[in-house]
ChimeraX commands (.cxc) that place a marker at each C-alpha (Angstrom):
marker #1 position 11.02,7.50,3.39 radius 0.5
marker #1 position 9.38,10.78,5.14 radius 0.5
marker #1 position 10.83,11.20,8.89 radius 0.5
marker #1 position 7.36,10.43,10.04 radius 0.5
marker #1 position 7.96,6.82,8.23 radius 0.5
marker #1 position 5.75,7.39,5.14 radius 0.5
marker #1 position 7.13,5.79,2.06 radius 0.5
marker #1 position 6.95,8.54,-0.60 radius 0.5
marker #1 position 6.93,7.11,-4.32 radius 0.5
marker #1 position 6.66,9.56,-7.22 radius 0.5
marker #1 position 6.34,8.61,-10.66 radius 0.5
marker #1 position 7.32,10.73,-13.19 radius 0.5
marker #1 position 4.61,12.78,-15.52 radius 0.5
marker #1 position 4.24,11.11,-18.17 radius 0.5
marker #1 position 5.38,7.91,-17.34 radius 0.5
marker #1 position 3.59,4.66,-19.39 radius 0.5
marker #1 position 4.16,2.04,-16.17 radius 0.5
marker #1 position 4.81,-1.04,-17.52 radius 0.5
marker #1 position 5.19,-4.48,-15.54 radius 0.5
marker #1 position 8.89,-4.10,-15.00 radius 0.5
marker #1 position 8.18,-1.07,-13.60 radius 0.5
marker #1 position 5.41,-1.77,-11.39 radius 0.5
marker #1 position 7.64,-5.07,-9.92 radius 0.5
marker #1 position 10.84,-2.60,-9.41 radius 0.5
marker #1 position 8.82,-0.49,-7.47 radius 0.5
marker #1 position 7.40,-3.12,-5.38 radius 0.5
marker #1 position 11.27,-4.58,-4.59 radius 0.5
marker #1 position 11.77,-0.94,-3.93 radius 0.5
marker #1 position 9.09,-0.49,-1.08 radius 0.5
marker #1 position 10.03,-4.32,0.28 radius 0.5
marker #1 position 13.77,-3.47,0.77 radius 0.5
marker #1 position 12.90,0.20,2.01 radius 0.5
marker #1 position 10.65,-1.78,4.92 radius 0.5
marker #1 position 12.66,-5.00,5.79 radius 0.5
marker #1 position 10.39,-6.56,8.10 radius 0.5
marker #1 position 8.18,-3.61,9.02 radius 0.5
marker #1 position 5.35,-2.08,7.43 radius 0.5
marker #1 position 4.61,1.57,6.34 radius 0.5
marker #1 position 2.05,3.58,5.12 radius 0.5
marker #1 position 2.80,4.82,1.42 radius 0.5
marker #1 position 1.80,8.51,-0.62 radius 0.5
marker #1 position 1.89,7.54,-4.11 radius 0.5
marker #1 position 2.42,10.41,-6.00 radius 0.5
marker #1 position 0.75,9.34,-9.61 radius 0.5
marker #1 position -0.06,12.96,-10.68 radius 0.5
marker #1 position 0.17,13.20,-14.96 radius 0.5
marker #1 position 1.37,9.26,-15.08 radius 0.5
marker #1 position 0.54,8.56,-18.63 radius 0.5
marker #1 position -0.83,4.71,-18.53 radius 0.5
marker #1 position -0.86,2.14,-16.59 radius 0.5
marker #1 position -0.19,-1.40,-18.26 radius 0.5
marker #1 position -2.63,-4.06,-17.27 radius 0.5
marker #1 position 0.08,-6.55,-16.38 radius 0.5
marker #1 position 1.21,-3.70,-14.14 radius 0.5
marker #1 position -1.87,-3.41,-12.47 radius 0.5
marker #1 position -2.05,-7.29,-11.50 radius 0.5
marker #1 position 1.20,-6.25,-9.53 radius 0.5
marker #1 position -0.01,-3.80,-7.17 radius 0.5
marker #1 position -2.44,-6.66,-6.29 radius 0.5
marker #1 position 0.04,-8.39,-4.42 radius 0.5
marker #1 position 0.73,-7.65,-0.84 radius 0.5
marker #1 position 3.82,-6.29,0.18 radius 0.5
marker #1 position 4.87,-3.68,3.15 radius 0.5
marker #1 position 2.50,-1.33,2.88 radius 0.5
marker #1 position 0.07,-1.16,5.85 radius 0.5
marker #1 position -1.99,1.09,3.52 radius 0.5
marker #1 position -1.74,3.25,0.05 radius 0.5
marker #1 position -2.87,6.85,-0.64 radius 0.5
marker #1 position -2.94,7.26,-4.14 radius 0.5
marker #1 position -2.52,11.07,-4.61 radius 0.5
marker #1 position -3.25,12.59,-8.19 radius 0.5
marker #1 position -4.58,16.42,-9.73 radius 0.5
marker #1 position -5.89,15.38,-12.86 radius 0.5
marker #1 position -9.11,13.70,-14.24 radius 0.5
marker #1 position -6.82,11.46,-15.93 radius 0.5
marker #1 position -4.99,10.31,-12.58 radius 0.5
marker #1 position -8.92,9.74,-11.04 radius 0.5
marker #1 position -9.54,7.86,-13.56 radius 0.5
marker #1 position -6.76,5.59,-13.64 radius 0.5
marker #1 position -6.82,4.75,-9.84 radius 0.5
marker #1 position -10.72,4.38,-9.97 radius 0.5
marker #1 position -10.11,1.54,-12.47 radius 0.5
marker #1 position -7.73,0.08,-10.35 radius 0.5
marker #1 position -9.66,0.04,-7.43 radius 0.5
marker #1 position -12.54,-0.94,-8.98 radius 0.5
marker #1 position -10.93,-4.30,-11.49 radius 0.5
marker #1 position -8.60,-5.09,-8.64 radius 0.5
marker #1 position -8.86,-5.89,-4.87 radius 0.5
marker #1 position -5.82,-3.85,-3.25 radius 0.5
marker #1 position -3.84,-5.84,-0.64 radius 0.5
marker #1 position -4.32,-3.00,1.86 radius 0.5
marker #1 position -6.80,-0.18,2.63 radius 0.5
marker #1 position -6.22,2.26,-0.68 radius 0.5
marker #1 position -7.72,5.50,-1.22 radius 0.5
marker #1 position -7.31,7.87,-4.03 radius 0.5
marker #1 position -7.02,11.81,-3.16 radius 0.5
marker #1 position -6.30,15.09,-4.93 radius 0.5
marker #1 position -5.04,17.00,-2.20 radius 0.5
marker #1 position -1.62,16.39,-0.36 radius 0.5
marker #1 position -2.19,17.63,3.15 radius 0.5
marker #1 position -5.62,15.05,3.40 radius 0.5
marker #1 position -4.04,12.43,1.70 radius 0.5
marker #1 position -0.73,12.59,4.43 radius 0.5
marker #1 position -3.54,13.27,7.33 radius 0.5
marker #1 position -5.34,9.63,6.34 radius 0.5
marker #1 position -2.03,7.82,6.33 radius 0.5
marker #1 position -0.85,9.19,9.86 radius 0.5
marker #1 position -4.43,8.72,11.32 radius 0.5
marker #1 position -3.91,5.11,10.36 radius 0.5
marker #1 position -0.11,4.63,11.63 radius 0.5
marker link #1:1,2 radius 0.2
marker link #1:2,3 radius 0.2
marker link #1:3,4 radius 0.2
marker link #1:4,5 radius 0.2
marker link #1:5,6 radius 0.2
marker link #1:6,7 radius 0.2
marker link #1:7,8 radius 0.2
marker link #1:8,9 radius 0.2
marker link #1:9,10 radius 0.2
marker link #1:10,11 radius 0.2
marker link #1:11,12 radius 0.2
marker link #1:12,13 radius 0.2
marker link #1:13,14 radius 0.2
marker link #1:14,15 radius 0.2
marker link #1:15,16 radius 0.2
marker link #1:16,17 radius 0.2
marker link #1:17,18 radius 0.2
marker link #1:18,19 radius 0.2
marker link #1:19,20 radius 0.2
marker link #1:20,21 radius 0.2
marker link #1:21,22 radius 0.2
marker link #1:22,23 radius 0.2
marker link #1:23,24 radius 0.2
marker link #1:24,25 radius 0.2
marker link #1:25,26 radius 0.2
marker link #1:26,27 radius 0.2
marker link #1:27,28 radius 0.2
marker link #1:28,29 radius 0.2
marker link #1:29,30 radius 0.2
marker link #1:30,31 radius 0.2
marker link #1:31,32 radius 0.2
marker link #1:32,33 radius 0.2
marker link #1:33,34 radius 0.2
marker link #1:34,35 radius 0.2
marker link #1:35,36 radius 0.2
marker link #1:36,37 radius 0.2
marker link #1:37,38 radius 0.2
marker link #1:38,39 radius 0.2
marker link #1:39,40 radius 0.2
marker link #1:40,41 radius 0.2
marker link #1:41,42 radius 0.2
marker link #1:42,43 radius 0.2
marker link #1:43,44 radius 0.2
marker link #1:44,45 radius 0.2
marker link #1:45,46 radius 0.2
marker link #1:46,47 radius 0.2
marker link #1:47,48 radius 0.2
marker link #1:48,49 radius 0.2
marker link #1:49,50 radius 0.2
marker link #1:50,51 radius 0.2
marker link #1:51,52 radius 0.2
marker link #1:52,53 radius 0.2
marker link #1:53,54 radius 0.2
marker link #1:54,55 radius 0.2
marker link #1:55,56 radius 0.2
marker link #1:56,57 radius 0.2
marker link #1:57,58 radius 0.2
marker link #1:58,59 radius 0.2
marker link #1:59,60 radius 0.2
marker link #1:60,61 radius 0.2
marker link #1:61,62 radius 0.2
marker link #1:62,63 radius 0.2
marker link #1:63,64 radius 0.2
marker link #1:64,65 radius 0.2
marker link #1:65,66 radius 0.2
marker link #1:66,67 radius 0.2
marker link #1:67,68 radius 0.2
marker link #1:68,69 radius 0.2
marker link #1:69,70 radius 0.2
marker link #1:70,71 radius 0.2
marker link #1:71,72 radius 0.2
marker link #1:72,73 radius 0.2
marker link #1:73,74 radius 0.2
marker link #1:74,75 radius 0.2
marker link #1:75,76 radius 0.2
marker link #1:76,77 radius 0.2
marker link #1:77,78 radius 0.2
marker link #1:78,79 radius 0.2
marker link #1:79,80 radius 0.2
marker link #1:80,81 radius 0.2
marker link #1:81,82 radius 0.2
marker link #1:82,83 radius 0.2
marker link #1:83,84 radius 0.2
marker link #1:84,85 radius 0.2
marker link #1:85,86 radius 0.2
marker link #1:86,87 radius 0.2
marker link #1:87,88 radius 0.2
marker link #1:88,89 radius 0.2
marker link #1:89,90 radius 0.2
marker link #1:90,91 radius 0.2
marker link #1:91,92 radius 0.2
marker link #1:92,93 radius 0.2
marker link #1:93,94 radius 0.2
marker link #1:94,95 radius 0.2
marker link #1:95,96 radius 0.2
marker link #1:96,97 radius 0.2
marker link #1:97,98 radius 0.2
marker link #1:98,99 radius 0.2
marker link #1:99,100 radius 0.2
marker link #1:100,101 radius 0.2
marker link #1:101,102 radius 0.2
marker link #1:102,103 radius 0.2
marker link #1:103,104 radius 0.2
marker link #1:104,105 radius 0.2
marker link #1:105,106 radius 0.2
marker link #1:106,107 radius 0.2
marker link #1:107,108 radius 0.2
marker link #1:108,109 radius 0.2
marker link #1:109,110 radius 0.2
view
């Protein structure tokens, strides 16, 4: 967690995310948040695949008050456009390529 209260979660490049994964993650952000919600900067830059079971997961609301999805590739654009667009995120979700703008939606939000 940022001292502004942002969750930060980076996923490593190259990375297949599988379900196990994507569920981890998700117990991560709960426990991080107890009974609060955060915004959360997903850092997704160079993750290699995204399972589809993994997908369904991030459909499921949990403490995030809203998701940037921040990537640098066509590849990363690409895989969060066919999230957004097969699944209905539980909060607002936006995908960005730039750090600073991603960070500036989040706080505008908090």
């Amino acid at each position: 967690m940022s001292d502004d209260g942002v969750l930060l979660l980076r996923w490593l490049p190259g990375v297949q995310i599988e379900v196990e994964d994507a569920r981890a993650a998700m117990a991560q952000v709960n426990h991080m948040c107890q009974q609060e919600q955060h915004a959360m900067l997903v850092d997704m830059a160079a993750v290699a695949s995204v399972s589809r079971e993994a997908r369904a997961i991030w459909s499921i609301p949990c403490r995030a008050s809203r998701i940037a999805l921040l990537g640098k590739s066509p590849v990363d654009r690409v895989l969060a456009n066919f999230f957004l667009g097969v699944h209905v995120p539980p909060c607002p979700t936006r995908f960005f390529t730039a750090r600073n703008e991603a960070m500036d939606w989040l706080m505008a939000h908090v």
